[in-house]
KENU-394945 format. One record per residue (C-alpha): residue number from 1; residue in three letters; x, y, z. Coordinates in nm, 2 decimals. Each point is the difference from the previous one (the first is absolute). Layout:
BEGIN
+-----+---------+--------+--------+--------+
: num : residuo :   east :  north :     up :
+-----+---------+--------+--------+--------+
: NUM :     ALA :      X :      Y :      Z :
...
+-----+---------+--------+--------+--------+
END
This chain:
BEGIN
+-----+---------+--------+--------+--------+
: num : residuo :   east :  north :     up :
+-----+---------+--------+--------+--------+
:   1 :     UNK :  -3.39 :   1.45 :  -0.55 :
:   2 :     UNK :   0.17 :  -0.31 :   0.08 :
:   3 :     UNK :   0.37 :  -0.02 :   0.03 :
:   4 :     UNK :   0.21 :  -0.27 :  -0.27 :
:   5 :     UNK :   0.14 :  -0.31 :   0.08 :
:   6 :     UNK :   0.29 :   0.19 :  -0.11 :
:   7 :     UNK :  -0.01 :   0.24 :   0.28 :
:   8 :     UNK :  -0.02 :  -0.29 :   0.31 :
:   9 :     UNK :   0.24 :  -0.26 :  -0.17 :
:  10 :     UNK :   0.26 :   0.29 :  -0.06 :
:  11 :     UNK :  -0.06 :   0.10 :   0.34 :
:  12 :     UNK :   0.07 :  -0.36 :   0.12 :
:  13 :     UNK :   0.33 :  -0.04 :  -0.21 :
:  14 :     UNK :   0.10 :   0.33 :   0.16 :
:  15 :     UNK :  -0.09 :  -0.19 :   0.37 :
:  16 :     UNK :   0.22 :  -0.33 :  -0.10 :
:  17 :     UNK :   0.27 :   0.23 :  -0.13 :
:  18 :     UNK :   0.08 :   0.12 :   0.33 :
:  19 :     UNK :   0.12 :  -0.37 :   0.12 :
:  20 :     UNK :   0.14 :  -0.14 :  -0.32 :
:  21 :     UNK :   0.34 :  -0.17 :   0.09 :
:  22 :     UNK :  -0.06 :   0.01 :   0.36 :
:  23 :     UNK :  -0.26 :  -0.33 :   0.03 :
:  24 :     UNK :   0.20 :  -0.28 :  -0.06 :
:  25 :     UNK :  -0.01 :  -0.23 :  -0.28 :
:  26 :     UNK :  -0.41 :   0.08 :   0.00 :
:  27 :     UNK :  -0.12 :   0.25 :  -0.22 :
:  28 :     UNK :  -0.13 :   0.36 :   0.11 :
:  29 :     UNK :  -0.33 :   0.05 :  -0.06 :
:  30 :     UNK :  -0.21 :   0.28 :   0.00 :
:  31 :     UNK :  -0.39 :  -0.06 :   0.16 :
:  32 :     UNK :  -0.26 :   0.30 :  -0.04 :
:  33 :     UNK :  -0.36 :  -0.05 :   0.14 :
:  34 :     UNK :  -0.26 :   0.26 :  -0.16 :
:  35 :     UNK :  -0.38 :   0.03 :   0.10 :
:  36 :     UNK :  -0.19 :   0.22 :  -0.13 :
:  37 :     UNK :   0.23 :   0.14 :  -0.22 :
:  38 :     UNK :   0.22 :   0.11 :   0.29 :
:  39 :     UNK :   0.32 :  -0.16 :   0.22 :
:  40 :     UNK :  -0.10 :  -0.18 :   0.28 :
:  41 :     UNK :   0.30 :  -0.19 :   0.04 :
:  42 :     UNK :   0.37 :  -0.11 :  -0.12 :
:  43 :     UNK :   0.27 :  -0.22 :   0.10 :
:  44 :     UNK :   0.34 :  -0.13 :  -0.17 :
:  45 :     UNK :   0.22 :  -0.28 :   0.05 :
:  46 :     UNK :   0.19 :   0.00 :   0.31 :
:  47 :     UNK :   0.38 :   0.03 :   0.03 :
:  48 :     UNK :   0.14 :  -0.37 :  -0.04 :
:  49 :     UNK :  -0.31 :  -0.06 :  -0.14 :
:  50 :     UNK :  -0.26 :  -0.08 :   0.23 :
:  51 :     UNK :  -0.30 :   0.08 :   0.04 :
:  52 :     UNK :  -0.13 :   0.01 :  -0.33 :
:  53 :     UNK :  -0.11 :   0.32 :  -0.14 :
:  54 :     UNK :  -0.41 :  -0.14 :   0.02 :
:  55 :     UNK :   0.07 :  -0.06 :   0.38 :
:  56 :     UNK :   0.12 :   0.30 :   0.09 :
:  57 :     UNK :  -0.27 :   0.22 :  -0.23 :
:  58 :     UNK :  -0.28 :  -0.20 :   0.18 :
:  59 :     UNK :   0.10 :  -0.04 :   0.30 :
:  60 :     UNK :  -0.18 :   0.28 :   0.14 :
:  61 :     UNK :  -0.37 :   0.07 :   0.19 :
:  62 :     UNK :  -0.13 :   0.09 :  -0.30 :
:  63 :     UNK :  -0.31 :  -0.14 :  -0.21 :
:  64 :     UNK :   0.13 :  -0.08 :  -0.32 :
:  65 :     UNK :  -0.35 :  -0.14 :  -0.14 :
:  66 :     UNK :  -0.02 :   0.08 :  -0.35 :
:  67 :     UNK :   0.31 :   0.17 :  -0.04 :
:  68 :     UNK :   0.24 :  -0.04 :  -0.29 :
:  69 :     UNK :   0.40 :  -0.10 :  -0.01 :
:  70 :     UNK :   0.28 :   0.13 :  -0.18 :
:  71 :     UNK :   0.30 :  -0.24 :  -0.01 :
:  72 :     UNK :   0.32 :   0.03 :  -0.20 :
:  73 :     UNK :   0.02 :  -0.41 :   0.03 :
:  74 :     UNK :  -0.21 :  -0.26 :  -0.01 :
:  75 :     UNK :  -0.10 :  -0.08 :   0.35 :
:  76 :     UNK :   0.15 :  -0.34 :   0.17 :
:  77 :     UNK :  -0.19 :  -0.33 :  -0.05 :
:  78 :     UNK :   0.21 :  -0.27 :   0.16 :
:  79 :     UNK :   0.05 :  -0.08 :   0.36 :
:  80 :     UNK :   0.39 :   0.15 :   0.13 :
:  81 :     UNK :   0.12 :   0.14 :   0.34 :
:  82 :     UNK :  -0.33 :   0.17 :  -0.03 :
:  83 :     UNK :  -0.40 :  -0.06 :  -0.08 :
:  84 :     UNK :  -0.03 :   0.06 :  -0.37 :
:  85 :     UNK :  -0.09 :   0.39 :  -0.07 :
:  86 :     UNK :  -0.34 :  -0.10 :  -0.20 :
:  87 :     UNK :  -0.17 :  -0.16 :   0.29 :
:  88 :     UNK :   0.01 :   0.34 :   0.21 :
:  89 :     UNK :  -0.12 :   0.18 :  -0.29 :
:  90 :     UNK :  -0.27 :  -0.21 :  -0.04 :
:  91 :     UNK :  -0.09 :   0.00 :   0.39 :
:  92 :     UNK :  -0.02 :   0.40 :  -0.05 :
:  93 :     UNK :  -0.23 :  -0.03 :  -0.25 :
:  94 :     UNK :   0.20 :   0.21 :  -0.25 :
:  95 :     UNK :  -0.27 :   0.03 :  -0.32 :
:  96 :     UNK :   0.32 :   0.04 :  -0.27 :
:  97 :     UNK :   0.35 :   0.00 :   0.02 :
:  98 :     UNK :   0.23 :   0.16 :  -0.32 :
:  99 :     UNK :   0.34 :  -0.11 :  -0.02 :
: 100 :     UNK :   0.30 :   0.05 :  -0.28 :
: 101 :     UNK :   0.26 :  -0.28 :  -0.03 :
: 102 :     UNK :  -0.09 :  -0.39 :   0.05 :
: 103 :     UNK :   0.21 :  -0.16 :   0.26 :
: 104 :     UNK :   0.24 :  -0.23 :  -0.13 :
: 105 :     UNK :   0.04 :  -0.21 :   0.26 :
: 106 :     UNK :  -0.17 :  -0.35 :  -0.11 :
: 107 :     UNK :  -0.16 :  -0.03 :   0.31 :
: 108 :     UNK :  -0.22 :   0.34 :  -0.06 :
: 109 :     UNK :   0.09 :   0.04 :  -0.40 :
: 110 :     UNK :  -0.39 :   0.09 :  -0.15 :
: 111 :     UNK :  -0.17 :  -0.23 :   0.34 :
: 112 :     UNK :  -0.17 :   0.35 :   0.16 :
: 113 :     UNK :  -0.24 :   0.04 :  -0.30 :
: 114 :     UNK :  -0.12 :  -0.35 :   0.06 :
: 115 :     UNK :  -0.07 :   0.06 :   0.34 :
: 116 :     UNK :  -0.12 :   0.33 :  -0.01 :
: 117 :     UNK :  -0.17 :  -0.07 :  -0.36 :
: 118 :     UNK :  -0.17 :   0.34 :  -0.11 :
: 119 :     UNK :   0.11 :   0.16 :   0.30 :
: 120 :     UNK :   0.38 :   0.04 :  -0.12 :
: 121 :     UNK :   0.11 :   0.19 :  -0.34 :
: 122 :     UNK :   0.33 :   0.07 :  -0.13 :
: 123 :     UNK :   0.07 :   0.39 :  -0.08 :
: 124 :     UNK :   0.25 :   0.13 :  -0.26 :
: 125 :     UNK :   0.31 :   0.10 :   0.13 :
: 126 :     UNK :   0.14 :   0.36 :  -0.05 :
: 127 :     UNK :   0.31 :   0.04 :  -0.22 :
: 128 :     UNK :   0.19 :   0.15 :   0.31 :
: 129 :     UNK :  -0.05 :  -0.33 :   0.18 :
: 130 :     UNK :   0.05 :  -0.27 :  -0.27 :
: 131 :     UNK :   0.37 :  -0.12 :   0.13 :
: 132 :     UNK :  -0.09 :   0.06 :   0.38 :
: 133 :     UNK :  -0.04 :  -0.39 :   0.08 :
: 134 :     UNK :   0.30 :  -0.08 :  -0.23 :
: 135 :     UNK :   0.19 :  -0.11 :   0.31 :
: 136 :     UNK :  -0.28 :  -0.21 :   0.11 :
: 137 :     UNK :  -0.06 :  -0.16 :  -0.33 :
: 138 :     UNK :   0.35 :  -0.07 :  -0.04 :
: 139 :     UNK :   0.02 :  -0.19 :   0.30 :
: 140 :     UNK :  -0.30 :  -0.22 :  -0.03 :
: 141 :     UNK :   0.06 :  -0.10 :  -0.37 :
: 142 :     UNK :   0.32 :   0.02 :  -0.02 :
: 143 :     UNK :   0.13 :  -0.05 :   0.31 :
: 144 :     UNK :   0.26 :   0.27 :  -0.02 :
: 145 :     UNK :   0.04 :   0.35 :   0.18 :
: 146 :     UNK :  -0.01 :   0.36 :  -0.17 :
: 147 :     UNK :   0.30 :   0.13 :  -0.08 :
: 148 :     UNK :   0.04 :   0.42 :  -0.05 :
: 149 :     UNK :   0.28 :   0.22 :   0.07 :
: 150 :     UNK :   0.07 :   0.36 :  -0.05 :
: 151 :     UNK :   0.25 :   0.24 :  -0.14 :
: 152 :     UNK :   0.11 :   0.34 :   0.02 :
: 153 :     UNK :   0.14 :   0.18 :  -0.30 :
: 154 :     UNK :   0.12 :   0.42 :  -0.01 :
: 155 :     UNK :  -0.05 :   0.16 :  -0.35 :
: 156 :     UNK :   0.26 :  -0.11 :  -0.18 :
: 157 :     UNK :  -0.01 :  -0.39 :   0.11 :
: 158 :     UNK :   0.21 :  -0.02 :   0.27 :
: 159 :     UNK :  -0.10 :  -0.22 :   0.32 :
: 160 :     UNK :   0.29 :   0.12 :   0.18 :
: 161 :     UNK :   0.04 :   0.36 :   0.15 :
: 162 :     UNK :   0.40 :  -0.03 :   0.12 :
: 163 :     UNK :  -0.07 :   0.30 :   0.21 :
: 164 :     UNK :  -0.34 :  -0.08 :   0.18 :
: 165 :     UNK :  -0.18 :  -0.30 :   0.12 :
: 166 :     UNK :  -0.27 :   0.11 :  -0.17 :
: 167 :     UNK :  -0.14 :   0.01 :  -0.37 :
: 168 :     UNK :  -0.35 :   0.12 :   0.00 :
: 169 :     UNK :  -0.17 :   0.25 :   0.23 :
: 170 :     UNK :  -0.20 :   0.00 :   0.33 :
: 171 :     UNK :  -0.34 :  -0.03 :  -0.10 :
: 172 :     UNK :   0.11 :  -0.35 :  -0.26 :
: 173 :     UNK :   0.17 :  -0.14 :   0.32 :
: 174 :     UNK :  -0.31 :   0.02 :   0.21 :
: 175 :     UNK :  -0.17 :  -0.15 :  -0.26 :
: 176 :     UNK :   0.28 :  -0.30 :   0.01 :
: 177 :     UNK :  -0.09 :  -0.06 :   0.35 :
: 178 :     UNK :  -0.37 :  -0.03 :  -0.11 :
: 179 :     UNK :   0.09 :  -0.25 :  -0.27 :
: 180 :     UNK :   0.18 :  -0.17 :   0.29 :
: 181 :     UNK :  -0.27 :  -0.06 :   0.21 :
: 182 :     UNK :  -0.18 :  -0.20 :  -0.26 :
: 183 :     UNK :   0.23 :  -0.25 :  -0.01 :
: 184 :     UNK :   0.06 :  -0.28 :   0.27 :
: 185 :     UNK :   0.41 :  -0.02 :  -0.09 :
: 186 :     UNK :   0.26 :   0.19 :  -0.15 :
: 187 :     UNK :   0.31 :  -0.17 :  -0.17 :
: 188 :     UNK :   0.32 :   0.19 :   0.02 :
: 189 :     UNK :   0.33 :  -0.07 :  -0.05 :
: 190 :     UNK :   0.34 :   0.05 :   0.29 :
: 191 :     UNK :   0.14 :   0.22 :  -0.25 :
: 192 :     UNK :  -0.31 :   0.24 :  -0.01 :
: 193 :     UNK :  -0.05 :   0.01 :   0.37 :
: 194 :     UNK :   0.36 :   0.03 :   0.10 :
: 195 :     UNK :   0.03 :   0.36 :  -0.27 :
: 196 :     UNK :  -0.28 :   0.12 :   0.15 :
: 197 :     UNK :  -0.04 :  -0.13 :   0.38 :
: 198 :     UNK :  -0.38 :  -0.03 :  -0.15 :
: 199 :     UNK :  -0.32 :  -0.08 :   0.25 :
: 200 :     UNK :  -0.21 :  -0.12 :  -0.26 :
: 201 :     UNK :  -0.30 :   0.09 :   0.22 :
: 202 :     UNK :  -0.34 :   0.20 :  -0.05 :
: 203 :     UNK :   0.09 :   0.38 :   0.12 :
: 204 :     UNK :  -0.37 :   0.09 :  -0.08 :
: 205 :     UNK :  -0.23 :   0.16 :   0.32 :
: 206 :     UNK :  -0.24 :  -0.29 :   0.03 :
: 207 :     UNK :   0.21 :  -0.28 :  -0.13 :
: 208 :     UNK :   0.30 :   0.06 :   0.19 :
: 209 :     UNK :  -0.01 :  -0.30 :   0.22 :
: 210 :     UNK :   0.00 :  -0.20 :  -0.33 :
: 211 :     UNK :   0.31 :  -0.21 :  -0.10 :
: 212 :     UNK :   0.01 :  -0.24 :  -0.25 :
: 213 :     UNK :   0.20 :  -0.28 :   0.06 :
: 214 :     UNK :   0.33 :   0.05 :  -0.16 :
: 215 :     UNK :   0.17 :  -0.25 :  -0.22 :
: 216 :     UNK :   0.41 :   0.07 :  -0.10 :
: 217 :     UNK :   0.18 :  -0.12 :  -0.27 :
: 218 :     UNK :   0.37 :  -0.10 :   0.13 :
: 219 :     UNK :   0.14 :  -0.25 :  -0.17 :
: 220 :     UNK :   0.34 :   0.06 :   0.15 :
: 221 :     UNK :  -0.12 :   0.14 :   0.37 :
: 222 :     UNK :   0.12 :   0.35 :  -0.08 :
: 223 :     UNK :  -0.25 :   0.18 :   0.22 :
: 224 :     UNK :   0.14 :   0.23 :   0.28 :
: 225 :     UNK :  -0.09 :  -0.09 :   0.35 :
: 226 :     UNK :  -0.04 :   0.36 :   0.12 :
: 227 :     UNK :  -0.31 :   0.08 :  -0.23 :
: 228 :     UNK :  -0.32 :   0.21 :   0.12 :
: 229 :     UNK :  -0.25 :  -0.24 :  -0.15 :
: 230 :     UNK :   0.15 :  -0.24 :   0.30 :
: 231 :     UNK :  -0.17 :   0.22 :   0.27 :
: 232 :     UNK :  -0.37 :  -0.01 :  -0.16 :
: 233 :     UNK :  -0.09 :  -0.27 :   0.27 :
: 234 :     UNK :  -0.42 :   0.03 :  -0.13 :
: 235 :     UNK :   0.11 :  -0.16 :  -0.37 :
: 236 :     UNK :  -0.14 :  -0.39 :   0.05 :
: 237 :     UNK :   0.28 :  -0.16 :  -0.23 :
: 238 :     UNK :   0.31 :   0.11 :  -0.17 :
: 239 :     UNK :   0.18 :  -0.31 :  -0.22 :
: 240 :     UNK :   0.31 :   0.02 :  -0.15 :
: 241 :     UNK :   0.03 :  -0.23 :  -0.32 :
: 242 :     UNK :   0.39 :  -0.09 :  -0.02 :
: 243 :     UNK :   0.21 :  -0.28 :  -0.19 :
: 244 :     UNK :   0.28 :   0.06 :   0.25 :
: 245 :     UNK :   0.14 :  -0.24 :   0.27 :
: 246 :     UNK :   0.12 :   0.22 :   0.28 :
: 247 :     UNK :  -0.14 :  -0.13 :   0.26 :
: 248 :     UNK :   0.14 :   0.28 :   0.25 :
: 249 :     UNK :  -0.24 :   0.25 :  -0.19 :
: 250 :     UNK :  -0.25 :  -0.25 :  -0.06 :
: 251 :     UNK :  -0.04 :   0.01 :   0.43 :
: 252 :     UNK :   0.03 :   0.34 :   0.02 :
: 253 :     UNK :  -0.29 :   0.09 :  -0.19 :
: 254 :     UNK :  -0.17 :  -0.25 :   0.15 :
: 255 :     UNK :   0.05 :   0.12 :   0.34 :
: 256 :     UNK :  -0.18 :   0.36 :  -0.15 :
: 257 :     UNK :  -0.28 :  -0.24 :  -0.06 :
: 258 :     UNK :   0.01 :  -0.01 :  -0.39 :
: 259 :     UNK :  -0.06 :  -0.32 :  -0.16 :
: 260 :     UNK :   0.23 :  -0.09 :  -0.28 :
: 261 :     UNK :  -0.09 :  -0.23 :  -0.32 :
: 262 :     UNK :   0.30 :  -0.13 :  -0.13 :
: 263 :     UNK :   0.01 :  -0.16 :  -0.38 :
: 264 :     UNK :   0.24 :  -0.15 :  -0.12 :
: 265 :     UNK :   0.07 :   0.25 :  -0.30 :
: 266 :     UNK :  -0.17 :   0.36 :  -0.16 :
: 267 :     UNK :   0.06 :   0.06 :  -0.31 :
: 268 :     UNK :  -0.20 :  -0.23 :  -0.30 :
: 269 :     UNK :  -0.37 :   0.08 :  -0.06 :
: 270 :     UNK :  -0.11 :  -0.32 :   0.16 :
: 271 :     UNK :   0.18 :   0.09 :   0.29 :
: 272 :     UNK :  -0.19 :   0.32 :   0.09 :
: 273 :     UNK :  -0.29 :  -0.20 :  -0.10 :
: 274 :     UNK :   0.09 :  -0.22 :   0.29 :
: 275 :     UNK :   0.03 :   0.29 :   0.25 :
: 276 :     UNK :  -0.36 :   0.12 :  -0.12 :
: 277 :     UNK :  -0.16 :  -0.30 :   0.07 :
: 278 :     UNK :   0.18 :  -0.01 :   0.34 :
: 279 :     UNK :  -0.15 :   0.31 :   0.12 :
: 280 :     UNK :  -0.36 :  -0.09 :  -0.17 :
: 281 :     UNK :   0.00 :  -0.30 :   0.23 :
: 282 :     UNK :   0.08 :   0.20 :   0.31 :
: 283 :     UNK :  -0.29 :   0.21 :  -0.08 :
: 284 :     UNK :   0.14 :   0.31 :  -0.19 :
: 285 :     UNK :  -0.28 :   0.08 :  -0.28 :
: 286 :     UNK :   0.10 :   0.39 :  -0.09 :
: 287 :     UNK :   0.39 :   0.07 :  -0.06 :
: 288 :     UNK :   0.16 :   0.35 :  -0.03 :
: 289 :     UNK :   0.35 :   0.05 :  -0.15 :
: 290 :     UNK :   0.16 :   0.27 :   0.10 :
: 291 :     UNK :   0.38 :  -0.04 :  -0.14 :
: 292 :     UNK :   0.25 :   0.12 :  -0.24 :
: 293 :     UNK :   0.00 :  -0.07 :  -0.38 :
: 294 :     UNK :   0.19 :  -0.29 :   0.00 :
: 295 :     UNK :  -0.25 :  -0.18 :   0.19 :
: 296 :     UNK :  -0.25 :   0.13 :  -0.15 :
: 297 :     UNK :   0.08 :  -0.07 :  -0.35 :
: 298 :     UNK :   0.10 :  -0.37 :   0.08 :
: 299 :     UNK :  -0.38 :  -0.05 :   0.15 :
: 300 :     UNK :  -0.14 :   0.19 :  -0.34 :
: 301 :     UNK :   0.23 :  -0.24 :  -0.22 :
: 302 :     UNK :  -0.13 :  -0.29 :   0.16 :
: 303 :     UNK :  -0.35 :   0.15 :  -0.04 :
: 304 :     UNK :  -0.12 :  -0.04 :   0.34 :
: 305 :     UNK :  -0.09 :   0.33 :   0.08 :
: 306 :     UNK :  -0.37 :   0.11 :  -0.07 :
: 307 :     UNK :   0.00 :   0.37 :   0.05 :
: 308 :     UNK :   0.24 :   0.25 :   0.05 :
: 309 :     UNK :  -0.08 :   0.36 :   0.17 :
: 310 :     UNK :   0.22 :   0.29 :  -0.21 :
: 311 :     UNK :   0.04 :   0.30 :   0.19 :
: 312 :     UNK :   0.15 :   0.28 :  -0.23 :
: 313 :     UNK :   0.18 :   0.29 :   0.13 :
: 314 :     UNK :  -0.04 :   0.37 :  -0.15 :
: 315 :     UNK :   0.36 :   0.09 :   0.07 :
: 316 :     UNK :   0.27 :  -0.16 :  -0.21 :
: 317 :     UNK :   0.34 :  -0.12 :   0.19 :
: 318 :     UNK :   0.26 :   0.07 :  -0.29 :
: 319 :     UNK :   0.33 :  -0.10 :   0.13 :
: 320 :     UNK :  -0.13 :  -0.07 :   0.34 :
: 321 :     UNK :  -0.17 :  -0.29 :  -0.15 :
: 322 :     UNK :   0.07 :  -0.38 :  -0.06 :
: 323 :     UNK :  -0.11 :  -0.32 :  -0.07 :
: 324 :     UNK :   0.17 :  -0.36 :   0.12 :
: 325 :     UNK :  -0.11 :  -0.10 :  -0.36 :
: 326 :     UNK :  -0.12 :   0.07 :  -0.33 :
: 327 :     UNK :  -0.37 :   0.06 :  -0.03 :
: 328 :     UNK :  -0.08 :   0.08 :  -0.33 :
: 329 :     UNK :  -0.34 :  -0.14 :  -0.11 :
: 330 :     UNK :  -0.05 :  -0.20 :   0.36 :
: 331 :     UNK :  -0.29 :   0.28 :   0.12 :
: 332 :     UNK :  -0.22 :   0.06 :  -0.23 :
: 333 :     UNK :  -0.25 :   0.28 :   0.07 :
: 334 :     UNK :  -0.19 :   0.00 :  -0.33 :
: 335 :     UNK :  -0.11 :  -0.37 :   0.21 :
: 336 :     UNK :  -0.14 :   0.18 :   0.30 :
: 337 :     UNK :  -0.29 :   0.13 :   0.14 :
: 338 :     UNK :   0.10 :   0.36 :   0.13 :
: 339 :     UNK :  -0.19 :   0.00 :   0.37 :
: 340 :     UNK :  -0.22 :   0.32 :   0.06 :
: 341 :     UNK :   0.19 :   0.16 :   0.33 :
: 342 :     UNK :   0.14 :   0.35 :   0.08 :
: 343 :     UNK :   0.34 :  -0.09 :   0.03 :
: 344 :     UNK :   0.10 :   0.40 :   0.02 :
: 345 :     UNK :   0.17 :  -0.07 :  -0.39 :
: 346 :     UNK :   0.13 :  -0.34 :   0.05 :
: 347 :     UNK :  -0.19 :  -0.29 :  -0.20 :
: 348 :     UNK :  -0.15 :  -0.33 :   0.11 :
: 349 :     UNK :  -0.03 :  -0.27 :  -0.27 :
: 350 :     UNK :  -0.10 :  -0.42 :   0.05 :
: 351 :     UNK :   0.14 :  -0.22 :  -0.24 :
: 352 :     UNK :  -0.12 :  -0.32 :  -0.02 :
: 353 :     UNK :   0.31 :  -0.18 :  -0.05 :
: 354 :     UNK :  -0.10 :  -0.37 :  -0.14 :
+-----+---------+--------+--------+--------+
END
């Protein structure tokens, strides 16, 4: 019997998962090659980016006569820092090639089916995969970077445990770290970092030599000097965004190799849309927040955020607990798609926030 186009395009989603965030401001795609109805070959995107997902699949001593492609994007058509991806799939000789999501990049947007003709056909996409280019597709058409954060909350609504750093249990921080990882930045603020002395890394066998580059919010240049996230010397770029003057703590950070944006002023809605579009031009397509409420709810007010990650404790704080501000109706569950994980009790939910 022979297996779905279900079966190999899940199957190559599941490949280009593995490097989303991690491959620059291209997209991660996912190549299968079947012949026969069996795997003969598979490749994804490259960290940074390159090569493409097509190169690295078919790149092999293999005869791929006949055989049959599964791609989670529409394979390249234009001339970059590499030969387009259709012209080695035609020198293979590959007799059909699947793929879910058309590439909106104008220079490839709908062009493989003309070259390809009735060699090329475009596959439903599964339900589980329907917002997995969202980052992509918002920085082709709309030239702008995706925007998610993530909270933790105990019980009874608190975000703050006065007598532990932490809120939620072991097995909802690991997954943190694997949320992490699928993200090229996280955005935090001085005030975050300097309560907790936070890494903001990927503890995770396997991904542990994976650091997003780090972006603080310090308006006023509040962040300690003796912090541990200053002795991770394998993250590529640590910013500080600051509206402050002092130019004695401007040096020394610096000296510690952190580059520092300066604006002129935080605090309007067209002023964080200023800083957005300052780190979309330096290349950063996929943003984490990881920050206190206040932040938080000042990016949600301004409706810039795009999803928000909920983890829900099973324990309740009581008089342990706080919260910086009020947060009555800002979270709303009944919004969310609860996430299928064994949490041991605890409760992941997505919200899409705008």
């Amino acid at each position: 019997m022979k297996t779905s186009h279900n079966f190999f395009s899940n199957l190559a989603f599941n490949l280009a998962e593995i490097h989303i965030g991690k491959t620059g401001t291209n997209p991660s795609v996912g190549c299968v090659v079947v012949k026969n109805n069996s795997v003969i070959s598979t490749g994804i995107t490259s960290i940074n980016g390159r090569p493409h997902a097509e190169f690295n699949a078919l790149n092999k001593n293999i005869n791929f006569k006949d055989s049959e492609m599964y791609l989670t994007l529409e394979p390249c058509t234009h001339y970059g820092k590499t030969p387009p991806c259709i012209d080695l799939i035609k020198r293979k000789k590959i007799k059909q090639v699947y793929y879910c999501y058309n590439d909106p990049d104008q220079r490839t947007f709908k062009k493989a089916k003309k070259i390809l003709k009735k060699k090329i056909k475009k596959i439903k996409i599964s339900s589980k995969n329907l917002d997995f280019y969202k980052s992509y597709y918002l920085d082709k058409i709309m030239k702008k970077s995706l925007i998610d954060a993530k909270i933790a909350f105990s019980k009874d609504n608190f975000t703050i445990n006065q007598k532990s750093k932490w809120i939620t249990n072991s097995r909802s921080r690991k997954v943190v770290h694997l949320i992490r990882s699928k993200y090229d930045s996280i955005i935090s603020t001085s005030k975050t970092i300097n309560k907790d002395n936070s890494l903001l890394n990927c503890r995770l066998d396997g991904l542990d030599n994976y650091k997003p580059d780090l972006i603080i919010i310090d308006r006023n240049l509040r962040l300690k000097k003796k912090l541990k996230l200053f002795n991770i010397s394998s993250r590529r770029k640590t910013y500080i965004v600051t509206t402050s003057k002092n130019d004695k703590k401007i040096s020394f950070f610096k000296n510690k190799k952190i580059k520092v944006i300066q604006l002129s002023r935080l605090k309007y809605k067209k002023d964080f849309e200023r800083l957005f579009r300052i780190l979309f031009k330096i290349g950063k397509r996929r943003l984490l927040i990881e920050s206190g409420l206040i932040f938080l709810k000042t990016i949600i007010d301004f409706k810039l955020l795009n999803h928000l990650y909920i983890f829900k404790s099973d324990k309740k704080l009581k008089k342990d607990g706080i919260n910086n501000i009020k947060i009555n109706g800002l979270f709303k569950l009944s919004n969310s798609k609860k996430i299928r994980i064994n949490l041991f009790n605890d409760k992941l939910y997505k919200m899409r926030a705008k």
